[in-house]
C-alpha positions in Angstrom: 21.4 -21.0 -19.0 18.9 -19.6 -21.1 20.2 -17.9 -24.7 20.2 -13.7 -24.8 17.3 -14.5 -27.6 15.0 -16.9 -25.3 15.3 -14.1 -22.4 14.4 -11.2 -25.1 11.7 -13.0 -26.1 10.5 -13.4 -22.2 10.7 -9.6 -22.0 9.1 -8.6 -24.5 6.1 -10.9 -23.9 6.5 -9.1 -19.9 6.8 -5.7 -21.6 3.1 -6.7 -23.6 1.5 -7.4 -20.3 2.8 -4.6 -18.6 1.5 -2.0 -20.9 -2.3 -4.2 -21.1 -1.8 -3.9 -17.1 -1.1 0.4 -17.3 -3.8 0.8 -20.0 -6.4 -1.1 -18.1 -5.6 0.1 -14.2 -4.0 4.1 -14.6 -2.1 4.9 -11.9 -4.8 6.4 -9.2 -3.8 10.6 -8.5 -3.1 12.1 -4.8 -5.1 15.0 -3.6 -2.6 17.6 -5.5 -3.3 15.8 -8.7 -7.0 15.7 -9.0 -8.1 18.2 -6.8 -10.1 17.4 -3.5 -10.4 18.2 0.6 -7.7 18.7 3.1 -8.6 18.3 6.7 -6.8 19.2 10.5 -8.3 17.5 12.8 -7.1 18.5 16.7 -7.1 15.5 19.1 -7.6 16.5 22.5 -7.5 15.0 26.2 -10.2 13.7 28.3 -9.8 13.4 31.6 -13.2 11.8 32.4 -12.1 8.8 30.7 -8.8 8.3 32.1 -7.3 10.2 29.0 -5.1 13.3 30.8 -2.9 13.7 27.6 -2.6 12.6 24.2 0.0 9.5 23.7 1.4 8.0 20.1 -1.1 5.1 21.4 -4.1 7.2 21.4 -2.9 9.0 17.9 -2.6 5.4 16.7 -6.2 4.6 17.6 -7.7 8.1 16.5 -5.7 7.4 12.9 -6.9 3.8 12.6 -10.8 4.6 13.5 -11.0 7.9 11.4 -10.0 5.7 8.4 -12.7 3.7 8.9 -15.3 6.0 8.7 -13.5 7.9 5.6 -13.6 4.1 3.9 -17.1 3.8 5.4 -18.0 7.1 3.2 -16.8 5.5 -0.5 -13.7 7.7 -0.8 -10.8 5.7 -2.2 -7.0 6.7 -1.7 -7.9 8.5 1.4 -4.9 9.1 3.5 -4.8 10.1 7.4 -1.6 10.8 8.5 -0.4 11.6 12.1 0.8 15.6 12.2 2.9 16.9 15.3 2.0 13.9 17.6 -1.7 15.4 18.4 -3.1 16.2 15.0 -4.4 14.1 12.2 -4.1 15.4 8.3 -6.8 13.9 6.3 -6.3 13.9 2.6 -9.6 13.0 0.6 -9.3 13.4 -3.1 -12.0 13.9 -5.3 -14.3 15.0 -2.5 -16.2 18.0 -2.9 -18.5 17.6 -0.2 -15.9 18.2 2.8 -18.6 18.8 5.1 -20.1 15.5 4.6 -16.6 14.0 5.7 -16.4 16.5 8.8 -19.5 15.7 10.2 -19.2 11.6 9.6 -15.4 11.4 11.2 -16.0 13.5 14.0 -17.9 11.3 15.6 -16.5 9.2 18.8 -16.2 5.6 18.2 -18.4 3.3 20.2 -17.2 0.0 20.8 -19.6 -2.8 22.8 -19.4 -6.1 23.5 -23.1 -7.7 23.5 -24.9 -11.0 24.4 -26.6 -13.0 22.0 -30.4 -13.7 22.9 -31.6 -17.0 23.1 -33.3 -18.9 20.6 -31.4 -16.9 17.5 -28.2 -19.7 17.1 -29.7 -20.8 14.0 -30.5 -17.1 12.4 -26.7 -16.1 13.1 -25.0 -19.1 11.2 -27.2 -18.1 8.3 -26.5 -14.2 8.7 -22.8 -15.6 9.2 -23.0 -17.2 6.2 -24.7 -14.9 4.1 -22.0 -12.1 5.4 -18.9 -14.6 3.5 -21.0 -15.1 0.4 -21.3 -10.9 0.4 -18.1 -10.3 1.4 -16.7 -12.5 -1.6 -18.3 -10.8 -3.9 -17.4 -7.4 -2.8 -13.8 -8.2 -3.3 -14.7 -9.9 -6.5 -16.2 -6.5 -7.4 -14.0 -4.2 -6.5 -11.2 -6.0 -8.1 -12.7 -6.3 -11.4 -12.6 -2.2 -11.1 -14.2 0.1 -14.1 -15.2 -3.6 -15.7 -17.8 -4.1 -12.5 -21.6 -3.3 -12.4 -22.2 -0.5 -11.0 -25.6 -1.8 -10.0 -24.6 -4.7 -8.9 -21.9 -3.3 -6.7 -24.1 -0.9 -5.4 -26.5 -3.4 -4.3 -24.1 -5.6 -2.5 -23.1 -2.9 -0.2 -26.3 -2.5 0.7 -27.2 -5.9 0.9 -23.5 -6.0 3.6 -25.1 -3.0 5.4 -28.1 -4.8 5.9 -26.9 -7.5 6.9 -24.8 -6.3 9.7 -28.1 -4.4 11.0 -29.7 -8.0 11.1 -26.8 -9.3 13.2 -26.8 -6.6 15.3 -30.5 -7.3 16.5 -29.9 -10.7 17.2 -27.9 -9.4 20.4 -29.1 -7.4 23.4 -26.9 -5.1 24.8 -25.4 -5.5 29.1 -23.8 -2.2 29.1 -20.0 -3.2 28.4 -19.2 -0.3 26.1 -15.3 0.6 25.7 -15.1 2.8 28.0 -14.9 -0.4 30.6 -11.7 -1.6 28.5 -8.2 -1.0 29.3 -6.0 -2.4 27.0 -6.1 -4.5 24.1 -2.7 -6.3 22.7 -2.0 -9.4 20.1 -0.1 -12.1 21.7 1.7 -15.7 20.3 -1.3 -18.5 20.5 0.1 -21.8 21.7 -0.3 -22.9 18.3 2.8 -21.8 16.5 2.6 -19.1 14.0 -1.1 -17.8 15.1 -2.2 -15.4 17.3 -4.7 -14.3 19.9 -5.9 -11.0 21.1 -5.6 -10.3 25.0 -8.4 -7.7 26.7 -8.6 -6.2 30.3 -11.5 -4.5 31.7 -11.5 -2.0 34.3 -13.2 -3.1 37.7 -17.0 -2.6 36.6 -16.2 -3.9 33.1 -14.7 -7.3 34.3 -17.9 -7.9 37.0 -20.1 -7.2 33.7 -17.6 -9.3 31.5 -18.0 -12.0 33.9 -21.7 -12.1 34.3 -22.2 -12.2 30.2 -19.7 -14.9 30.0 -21.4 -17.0 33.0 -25.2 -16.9 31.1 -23.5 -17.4 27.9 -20.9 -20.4 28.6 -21.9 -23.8 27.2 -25.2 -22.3 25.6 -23.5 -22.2 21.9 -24.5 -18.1 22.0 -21.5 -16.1 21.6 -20.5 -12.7 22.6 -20.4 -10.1 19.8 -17.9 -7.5 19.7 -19.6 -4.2 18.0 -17.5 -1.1 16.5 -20.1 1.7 15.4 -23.1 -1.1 15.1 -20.9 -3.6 13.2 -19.8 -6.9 14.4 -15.9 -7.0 14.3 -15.6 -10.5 16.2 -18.4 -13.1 17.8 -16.4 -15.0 20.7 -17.7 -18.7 22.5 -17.3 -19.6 25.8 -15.9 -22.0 27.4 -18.5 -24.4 28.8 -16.3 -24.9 32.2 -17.0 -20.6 32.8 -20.4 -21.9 33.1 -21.9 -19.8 36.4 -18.8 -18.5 37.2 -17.9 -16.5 34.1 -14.7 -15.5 33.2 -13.0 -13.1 36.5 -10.2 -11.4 36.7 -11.0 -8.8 34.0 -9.1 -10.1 31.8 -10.0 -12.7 28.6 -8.4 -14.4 25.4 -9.6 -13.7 21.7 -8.9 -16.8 20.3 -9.6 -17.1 16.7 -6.6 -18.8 15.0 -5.8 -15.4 13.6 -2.4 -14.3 11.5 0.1 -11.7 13.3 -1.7 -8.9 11.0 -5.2 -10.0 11.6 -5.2 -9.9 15.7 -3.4 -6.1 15.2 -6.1 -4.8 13.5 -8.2 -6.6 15.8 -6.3 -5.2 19.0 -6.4 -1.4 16.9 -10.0 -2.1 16.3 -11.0 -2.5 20.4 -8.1 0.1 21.6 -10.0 2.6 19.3 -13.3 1.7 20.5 -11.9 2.4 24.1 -10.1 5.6 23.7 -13.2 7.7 23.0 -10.7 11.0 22.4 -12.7 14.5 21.5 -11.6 15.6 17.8 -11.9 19.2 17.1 -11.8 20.4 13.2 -8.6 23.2 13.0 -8.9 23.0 9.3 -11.2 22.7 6.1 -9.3 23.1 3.1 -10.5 22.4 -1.1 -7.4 21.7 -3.2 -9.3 22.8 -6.6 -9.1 20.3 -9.4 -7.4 22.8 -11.9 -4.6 23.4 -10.0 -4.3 19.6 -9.8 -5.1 19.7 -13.9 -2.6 22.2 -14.4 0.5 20.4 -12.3 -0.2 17.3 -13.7 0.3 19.1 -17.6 3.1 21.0 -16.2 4.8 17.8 -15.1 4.1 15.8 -18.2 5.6 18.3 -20.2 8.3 18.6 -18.0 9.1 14.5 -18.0 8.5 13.9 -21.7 11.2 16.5 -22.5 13.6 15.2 -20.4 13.1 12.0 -21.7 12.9 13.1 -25.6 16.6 14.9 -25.0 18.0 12.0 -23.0 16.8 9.8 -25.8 18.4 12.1 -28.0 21.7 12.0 -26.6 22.1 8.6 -26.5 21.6 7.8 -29.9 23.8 10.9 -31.3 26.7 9.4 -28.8 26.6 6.1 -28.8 24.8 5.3 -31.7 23.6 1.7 -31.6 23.7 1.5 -28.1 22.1 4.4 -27.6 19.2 2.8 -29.5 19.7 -0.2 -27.5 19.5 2.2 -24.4 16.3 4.2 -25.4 14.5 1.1 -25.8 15.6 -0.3 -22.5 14.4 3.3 -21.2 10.8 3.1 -22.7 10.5 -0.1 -21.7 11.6 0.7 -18.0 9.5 3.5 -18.2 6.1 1.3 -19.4 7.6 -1.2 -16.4 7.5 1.4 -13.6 4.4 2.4 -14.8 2.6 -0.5 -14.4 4.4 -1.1 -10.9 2.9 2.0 -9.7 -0.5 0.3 -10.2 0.3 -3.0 -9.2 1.2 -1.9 -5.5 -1.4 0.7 -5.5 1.0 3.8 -5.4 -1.3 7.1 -5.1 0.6 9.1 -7.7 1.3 12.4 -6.2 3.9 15.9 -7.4 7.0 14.7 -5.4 5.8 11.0 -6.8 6.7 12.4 -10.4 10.0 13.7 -9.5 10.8 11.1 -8.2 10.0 8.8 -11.2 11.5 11.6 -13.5 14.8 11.3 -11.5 14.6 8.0 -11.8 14.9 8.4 -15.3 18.1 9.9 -15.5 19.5 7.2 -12.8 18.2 4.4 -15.6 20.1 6.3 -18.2 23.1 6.0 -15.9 23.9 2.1 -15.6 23.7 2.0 -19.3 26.6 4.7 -19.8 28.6 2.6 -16.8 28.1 -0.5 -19.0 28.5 1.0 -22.8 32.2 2.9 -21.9 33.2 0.0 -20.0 32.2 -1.6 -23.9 33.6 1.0 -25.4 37.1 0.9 -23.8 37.0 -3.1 -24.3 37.3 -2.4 -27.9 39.5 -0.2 -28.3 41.3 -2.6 -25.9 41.6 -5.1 -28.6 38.7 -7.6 -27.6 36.4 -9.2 -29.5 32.8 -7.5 -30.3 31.2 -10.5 -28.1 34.0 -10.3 -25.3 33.7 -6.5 -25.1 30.1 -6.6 -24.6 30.1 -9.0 -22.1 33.1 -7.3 -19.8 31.4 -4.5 -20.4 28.1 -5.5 -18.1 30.3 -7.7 -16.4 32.4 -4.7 -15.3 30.1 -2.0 -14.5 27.7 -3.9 -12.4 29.7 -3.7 -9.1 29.7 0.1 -9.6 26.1 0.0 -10.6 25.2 -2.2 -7.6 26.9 0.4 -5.3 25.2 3.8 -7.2 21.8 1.9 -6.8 22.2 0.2 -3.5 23.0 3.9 -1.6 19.9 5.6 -3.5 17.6 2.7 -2.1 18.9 3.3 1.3 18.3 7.0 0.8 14.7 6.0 -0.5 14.3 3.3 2.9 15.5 6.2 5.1 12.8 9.2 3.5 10.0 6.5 3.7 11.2 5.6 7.2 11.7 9.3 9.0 9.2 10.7 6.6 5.4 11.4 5.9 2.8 12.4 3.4 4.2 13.4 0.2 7.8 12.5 1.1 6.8 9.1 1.4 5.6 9.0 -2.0 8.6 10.4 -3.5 10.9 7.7 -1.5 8.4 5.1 -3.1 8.2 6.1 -6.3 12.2 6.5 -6.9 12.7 3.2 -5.1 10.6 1.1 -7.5 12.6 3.3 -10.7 15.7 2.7 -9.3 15.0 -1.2 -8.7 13.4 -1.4 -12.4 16.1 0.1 -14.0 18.8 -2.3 -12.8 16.6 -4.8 -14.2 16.5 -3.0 -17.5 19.7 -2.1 -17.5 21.3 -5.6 -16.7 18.7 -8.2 -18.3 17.4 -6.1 -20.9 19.7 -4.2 -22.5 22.2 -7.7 -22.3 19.4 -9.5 -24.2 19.3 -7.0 -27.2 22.6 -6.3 -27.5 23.9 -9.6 -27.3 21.4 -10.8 -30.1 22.2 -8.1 -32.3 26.2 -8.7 -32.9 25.1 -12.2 -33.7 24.2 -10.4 -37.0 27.0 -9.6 -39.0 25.7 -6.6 -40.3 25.8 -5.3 -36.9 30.0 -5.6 -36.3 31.2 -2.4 -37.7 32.9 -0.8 -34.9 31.0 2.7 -36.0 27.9 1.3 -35.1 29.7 1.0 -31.1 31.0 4.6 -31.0 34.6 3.6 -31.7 36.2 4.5 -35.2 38.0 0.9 -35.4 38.7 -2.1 -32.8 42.3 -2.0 -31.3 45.0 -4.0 -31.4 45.2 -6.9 -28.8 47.7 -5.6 -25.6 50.7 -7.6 -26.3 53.0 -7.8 -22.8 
């Protein structure tokens, strides 16, 4: 087991990376933060496509294609949320063009699957190949953030966009659109632990579907799925659907692809195919000074409830208060840098939740010093009293913290939008400050009475050890 001084040292070199990490990636704001556009979008039914009312499946497909073409438009944190079961509420901040946004997402998704023309098998694997090489450097891009050329980044989106439109010509188009598809679901592959993507065509989709995949079968061309003029998938055939194609109006997707990947996949035709009209009930601006002015508001109102908490801990428990207040900055600096490590999108109810959080941090280490304190006065040794003193308190600090996080699980679960964000950010303080609480605050204090200049029973909050219990 490693020594309190080994693990302090571990901490503290944790601590240093966590405040490079918070300095060099803030925490990204939420539309009532940094001002922005809120929009209501109205999904509604259409009977000529089969669509007679609006189901959470349609929702689901509406959601997942409007986020597309919000992502397709540069706007980062963007959140869509489903409102009432046939509205979406689109949150854009830092957008002050709203119109732009109106006119790009209410457009209806066209999904098509194409045939490859002869003669361009060698032109694709190179586009193919180019597409990886551009895709990699995206991600390299956008990870490396503020650091990145703008130039550079610039130009490799357009180089992508490009590049799809070169793809795109290398197939002609039969007239399989996704208004010909019915369904599309993941299912198990009969590999273990991959997954395929089942599709059924209505009547005149799967006599199309099966004339494409006769030509095509055996010739090494592939079919090319197309959302909005960009390739999501490029299937083979089967040489033995040569002639006959592939009847039935129904197909396999097989692409070795992860649970997550043939979802998206499935989302990805299923939104194509549900061509629902979207009607605009709503074109709010959230102004970026009220978003200034709440985030001020807030900071005041956190830094002064940590300033009097810090307070009281030293004036009451003296040396473990200062023991505590560290443990509570460095929570604080830890949280922090969580929030930007899992993305969160820092919103009003994401503040009080990390400001509540604050007090529940505060709250395992009075649980652990009066446990302490009542050691010594007990009779026990400075060491002993320490120890029985985390020792003690952590069932009931387990308990306290376990029911918040199920209280967090159950808002993230039942709620949206801003509530989310509040379950979020309390769960990730309440988990940090058990960590705090238990590793950190053990590490310090138990280094500390090593000295002996640190034994005087003042320095706990007691006037003088007790007397041993004698039975």
């Amino acid at each position: 087991m490693l020594k309190p001084a080994r693990i302090l040292v571990i901490i503290l070199i944790v601590l240093g990376l966590a405040i490079y990490w918070a300095i060099a990636r803030p925490v990204k704001l939420g539309l009532d933060l940094q001002g922005g556009a809120q929009l209501t979008l109205q999904a509604l039914p259409n009977p000529e496509q089969g669509i007679d009312k609006i189901t959470p499946r349609v929702m689901e497909s509406a959601q997942f294609i409007v986020k597309q073409r919000i992502d397709g438009l540069g706007v980062s944190e963007a959140v869509v949320l489903i409102v009432g079961g046939d509205q979406l509420s689109v949150q854009l901040p830092g957008v002050s063009d709203p119109a732009q946004a109106e006119r790009v997402i209410g457009k209806t998704a066209q999904l098509e699957f194409r045939q490859q023309r002869r003669g361009t098998e060698a032109e694709l694997r190179v586009r193919q190949t180019e597409a990886q090489q551009l895709g990699l450097r995206l991600r390299l891009l956008e990870q490396a953030g503020d650091k990145a050329d703008a130039k550079l980044l610039e130009e490799t989106k357009e180089n992508i966009k490009k590049n799809n439109l070169a793809i795109r010509d290398l197939f002609d188009s039969v007239g399989l659109t996704g208004s010909k598809l019915r369904d599309a679901v993941a299912v198990p592959a009969q590999v273990p632990g991959f997954w395929n993507v089942n599709i059924t065509f209505n009547e005149e989709g799967g006599e199309l579907f099966a004339k494409m995949t006769g030509e095509l079968a055996g010739t090494g061309r592939v079919i090319g799925i197309f959302l909005d003029d960009q390739a999501i998938s490029l299937a083979s055939v089967d040489v033995k659907f040569q002639g006959r194609g592939i009847t039935g109006g129904q197909a396999v997707i097989e692409g070795n692809f992860q649970l997550q990947e043939a979802n998206e996949l499935a989302l990805q035709l299923r939104a194509g195919a549900l061509p629902v009209p979207i009607r605009l009930v709503e074109n709010r601006t959230v102004g970026a000074t009220l978003g200034a002015d709440s985030v001020q508001s807030s900071v005041y109102a956190g830094v002064a409830g940590l300033v009097l908490v810090l307070i009281y801990m030293v004036v009451y428990y003296r040396l473990l208060g200062v023991v505590a207040n560290f443990a509570l900055l460095a929570y604080a600096v830890f949280t922090y840098a969580l929030f930007s490590l899992l993305g969160v999108v820092l919103t009003l109810p994401g503040i009080a939740g990390f400001i509540l959080s604050i007090g529940m941090a505060v709250d395992a280490n009075v649980l652990i010093f009066e446990r302490t304190k009542e050691e010594l006065l007990a009779g026990r040794s400075l060491y002993k009293s320490v120890e029985a003193g985390f020792n003690r308190a952590w069932s009931s600090i387990l308990d306290s913290n376990v029911t918040t996080l199920i209280a967090c699980a159950a808002l993230f679960w039942l709620g949206s939008g801003f509530v989310k964000g509040f379950a979020v950010t309390l769960a990730v303080g309440v988990a940090t400050s058990m960590f705090t609480a238990i590793t950190l605050s053990r590490a310090i204090l138990l280094t500390i009475i090593t000295n002996p200049s640190f034994k005087k029973p003042y320095f706990y909050g007691v006037k003088a050890i007790g007397k041993p219990a004698t039975s």
